[in-house]
MDTraj code that builds the backbone (N, CA, C; nanometers):
import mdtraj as md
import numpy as np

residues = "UNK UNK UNK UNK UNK UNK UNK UNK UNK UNK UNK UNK UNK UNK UNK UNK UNK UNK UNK UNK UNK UNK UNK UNK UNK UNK UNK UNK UNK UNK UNK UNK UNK UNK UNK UNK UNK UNK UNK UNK UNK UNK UNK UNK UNK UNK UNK UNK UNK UNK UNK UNK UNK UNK UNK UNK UNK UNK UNK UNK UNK UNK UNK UNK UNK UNK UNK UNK UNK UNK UNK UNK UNK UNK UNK UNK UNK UNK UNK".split()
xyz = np.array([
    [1.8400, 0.9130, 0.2556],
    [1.9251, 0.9707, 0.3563],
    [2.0659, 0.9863, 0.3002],
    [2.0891, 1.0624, 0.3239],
    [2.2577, 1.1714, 0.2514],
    [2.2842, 1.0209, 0.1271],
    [2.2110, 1.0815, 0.0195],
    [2.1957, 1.0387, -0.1057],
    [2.1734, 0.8962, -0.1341],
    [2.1006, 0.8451, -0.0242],
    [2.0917, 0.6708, -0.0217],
    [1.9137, 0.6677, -0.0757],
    [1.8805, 0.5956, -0.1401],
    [1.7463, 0.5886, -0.1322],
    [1.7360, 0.5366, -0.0164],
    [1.6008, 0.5119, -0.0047],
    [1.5446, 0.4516, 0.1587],
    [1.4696, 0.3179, 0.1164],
    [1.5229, 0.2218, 0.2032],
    [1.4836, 0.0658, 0.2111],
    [1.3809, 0.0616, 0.3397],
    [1.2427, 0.0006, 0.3420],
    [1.2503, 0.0340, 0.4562],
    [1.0308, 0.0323, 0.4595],
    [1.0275, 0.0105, 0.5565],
    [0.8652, 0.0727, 0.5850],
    [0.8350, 0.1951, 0.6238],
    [0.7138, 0.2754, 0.5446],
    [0.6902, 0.3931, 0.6065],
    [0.5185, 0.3877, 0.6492],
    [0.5700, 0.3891, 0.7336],
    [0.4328, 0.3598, 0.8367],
    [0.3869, 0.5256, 0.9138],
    [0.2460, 0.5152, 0.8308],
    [0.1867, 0.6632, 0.8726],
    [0.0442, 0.6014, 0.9746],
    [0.0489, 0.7204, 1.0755],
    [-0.0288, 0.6502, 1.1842],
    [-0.1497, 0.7686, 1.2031],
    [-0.2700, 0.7414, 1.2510],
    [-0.3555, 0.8007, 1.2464],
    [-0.3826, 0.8630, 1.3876],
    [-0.3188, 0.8157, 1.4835],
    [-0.2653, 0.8722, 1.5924],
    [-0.1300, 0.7841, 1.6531],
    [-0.1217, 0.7439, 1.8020],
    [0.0144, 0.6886, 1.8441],
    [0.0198, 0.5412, 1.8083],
    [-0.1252, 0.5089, 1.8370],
    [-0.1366, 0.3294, 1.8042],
    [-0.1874, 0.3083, 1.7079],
    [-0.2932, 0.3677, 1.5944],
    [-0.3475, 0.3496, 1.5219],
    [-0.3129, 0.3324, 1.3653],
    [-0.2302, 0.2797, 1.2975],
    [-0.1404, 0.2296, 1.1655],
    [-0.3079, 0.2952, 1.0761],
    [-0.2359, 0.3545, 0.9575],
    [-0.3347, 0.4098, 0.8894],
    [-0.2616, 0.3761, 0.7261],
    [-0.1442, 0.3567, 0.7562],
    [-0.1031, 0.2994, 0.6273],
    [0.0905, 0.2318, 0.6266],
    [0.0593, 0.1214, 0.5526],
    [0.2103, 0.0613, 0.5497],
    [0.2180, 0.0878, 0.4037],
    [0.3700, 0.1196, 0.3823],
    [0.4370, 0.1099, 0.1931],
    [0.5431, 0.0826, 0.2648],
    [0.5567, -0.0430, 0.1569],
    [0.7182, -0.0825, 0.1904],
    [0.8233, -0.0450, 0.0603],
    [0.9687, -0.0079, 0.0930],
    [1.0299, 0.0732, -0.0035],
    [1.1404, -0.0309, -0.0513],
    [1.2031, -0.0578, -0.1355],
    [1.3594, -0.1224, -0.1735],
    [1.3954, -0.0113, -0.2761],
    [1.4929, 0.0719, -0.2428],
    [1.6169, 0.1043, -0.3056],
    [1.5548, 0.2735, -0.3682],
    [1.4456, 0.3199, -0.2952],
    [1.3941, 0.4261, -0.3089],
    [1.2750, 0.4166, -0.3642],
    [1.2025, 0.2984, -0.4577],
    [1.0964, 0.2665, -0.4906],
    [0.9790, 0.1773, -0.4515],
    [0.8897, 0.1861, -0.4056],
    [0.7593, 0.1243, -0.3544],
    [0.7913, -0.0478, -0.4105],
    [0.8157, -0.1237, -0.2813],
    [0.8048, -0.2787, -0.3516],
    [0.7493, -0.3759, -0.2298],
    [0.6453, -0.4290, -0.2800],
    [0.5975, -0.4927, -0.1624],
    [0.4227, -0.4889, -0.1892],
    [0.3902, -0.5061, -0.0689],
    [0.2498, -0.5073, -0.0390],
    [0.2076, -0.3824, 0.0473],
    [0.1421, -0.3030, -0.0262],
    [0.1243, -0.1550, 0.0277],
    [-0.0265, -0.2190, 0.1163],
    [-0.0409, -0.1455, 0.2592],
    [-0.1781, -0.1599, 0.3146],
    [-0.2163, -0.0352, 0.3527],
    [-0.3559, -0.0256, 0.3326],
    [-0.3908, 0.1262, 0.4075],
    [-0.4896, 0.0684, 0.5029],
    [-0.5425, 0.1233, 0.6525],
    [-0.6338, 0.0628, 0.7339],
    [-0.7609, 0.1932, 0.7622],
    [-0.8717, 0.1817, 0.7530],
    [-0.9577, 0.2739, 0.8106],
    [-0.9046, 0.2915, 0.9922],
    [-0.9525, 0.4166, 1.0207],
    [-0.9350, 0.4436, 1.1669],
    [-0.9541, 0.3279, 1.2667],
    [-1.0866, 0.2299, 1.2394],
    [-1.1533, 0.1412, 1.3191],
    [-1.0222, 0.0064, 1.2976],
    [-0.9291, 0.0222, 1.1835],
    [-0.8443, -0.0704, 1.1480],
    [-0.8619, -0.1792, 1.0810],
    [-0.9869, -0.1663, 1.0403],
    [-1.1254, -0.2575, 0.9424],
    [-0.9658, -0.2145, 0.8029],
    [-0.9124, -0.3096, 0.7154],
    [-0.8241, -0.3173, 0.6014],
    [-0.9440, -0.2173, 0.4767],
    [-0.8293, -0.0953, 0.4200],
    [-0.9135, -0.0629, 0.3775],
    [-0.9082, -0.0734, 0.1898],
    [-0.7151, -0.1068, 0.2098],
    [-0.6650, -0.1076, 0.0185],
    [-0.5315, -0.1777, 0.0577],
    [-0.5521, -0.2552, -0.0355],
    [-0.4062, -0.3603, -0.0445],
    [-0.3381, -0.3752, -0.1967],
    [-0.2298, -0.3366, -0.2154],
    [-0.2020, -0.3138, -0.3906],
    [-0.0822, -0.3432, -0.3434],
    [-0.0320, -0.3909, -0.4969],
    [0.1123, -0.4783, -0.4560],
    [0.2048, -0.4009, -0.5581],
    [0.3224, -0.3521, -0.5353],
    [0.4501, -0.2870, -0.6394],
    [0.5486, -0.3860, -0.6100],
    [0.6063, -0.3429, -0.7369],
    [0.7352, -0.4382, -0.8031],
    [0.8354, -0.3417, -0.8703],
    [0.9356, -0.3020, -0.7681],
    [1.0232, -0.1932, -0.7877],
    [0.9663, -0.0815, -0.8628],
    [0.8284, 0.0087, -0.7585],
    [0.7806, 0.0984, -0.8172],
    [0.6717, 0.1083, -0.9049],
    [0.6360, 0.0216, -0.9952],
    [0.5626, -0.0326, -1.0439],
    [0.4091, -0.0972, -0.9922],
    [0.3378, -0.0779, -0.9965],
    [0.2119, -0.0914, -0.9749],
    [0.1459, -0.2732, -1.0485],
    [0.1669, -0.3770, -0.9877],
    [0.1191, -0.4645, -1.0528],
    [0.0279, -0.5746, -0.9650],
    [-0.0092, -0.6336, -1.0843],
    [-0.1426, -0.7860, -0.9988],
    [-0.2706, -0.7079, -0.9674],
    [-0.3288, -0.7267, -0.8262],
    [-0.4945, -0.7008, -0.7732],
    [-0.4628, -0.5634, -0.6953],
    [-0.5255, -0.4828, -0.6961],
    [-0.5406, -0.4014, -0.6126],
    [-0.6821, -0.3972, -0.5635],
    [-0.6619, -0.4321, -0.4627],
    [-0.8221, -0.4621, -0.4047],
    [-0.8169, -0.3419, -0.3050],
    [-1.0187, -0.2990, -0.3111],
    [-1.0533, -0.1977, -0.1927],
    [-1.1985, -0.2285, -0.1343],
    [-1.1930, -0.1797, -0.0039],
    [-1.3054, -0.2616, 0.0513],
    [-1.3421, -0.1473, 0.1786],
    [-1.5379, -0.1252, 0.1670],
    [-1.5899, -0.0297, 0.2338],
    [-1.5158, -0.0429, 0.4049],
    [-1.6002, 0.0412, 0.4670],
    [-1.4852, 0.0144, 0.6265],
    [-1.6261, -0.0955, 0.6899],
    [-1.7179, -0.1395, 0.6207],
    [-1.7579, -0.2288, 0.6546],
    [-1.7425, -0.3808, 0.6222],
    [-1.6130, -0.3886, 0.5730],
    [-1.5883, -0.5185, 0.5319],
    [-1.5759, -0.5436, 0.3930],
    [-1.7014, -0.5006, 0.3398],
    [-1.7768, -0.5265, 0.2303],
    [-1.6800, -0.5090, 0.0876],
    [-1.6993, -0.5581, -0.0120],
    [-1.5894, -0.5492, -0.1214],
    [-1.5862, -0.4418, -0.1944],
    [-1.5751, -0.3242, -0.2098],
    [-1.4887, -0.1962, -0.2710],
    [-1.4752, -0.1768, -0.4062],
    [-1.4114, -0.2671, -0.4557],
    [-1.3440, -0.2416, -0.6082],
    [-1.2313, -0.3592, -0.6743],
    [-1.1769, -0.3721, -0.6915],
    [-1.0726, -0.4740, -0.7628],
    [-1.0412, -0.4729, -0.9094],
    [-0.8980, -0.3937, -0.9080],
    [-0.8285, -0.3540, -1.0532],
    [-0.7244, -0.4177, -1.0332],
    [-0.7094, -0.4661, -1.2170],
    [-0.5652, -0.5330, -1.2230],
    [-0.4538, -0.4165, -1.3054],
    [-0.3318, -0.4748, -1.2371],
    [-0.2235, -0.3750, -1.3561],
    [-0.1201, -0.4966, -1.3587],
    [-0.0778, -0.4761, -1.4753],
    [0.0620, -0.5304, -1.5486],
    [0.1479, -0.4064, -1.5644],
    [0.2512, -0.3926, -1.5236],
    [0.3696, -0.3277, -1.5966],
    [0.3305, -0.1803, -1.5748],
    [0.2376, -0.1246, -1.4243],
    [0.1995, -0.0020, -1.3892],
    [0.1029, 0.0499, -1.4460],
    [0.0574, -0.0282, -1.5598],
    [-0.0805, -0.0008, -1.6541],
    [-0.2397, -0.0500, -1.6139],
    [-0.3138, -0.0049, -1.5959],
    [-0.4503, -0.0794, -1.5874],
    [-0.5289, -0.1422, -1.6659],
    [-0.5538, -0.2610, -1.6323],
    [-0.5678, -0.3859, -1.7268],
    [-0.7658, -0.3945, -1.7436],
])
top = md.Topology()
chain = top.add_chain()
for i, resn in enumerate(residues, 1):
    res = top.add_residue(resn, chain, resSeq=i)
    for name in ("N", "CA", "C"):
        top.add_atom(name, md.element.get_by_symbol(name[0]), res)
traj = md.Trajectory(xyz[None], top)
């Protein structure tokens, strides 16, 4: 906003109540614990950034619960 990066959650919704995805931002870059939710709100991907950077577990999981996938990154790279 008038040349500030944005601090901040951006929360995209799949309708008025329904959260379909959180990224949290510091200083214009992704830092935090990103979540995305299937429609039913069943958790559907959880990956963690570090000023932008892509690092640790990124875990994903069917909308039945069930376990998905699980990649690691160091330093935005896939391990």
């Amino acid at each position: 906003y008038e040349s500030t990066p944005f601090s901040g959650k951006l929360i995209n919704l799949y309708s008025e109540k329904d959260t379909a995805s959180i990224t949290p931002y510091w200083q214009g870059k992704e830092h935090g614990w990103a979540l995305q939710k299937y429609p039913n709100g069943t958790l559907k991907e959880e990956r963690f950034y570090q000023k932008g950077w892509k690092e640790g577990v990124h875990k994903g999981w069917w909308e039945n619960g069930n376990p998905r996938f699980v990649y690691h990154f160091k330093s935005d790279v896939y391990e």
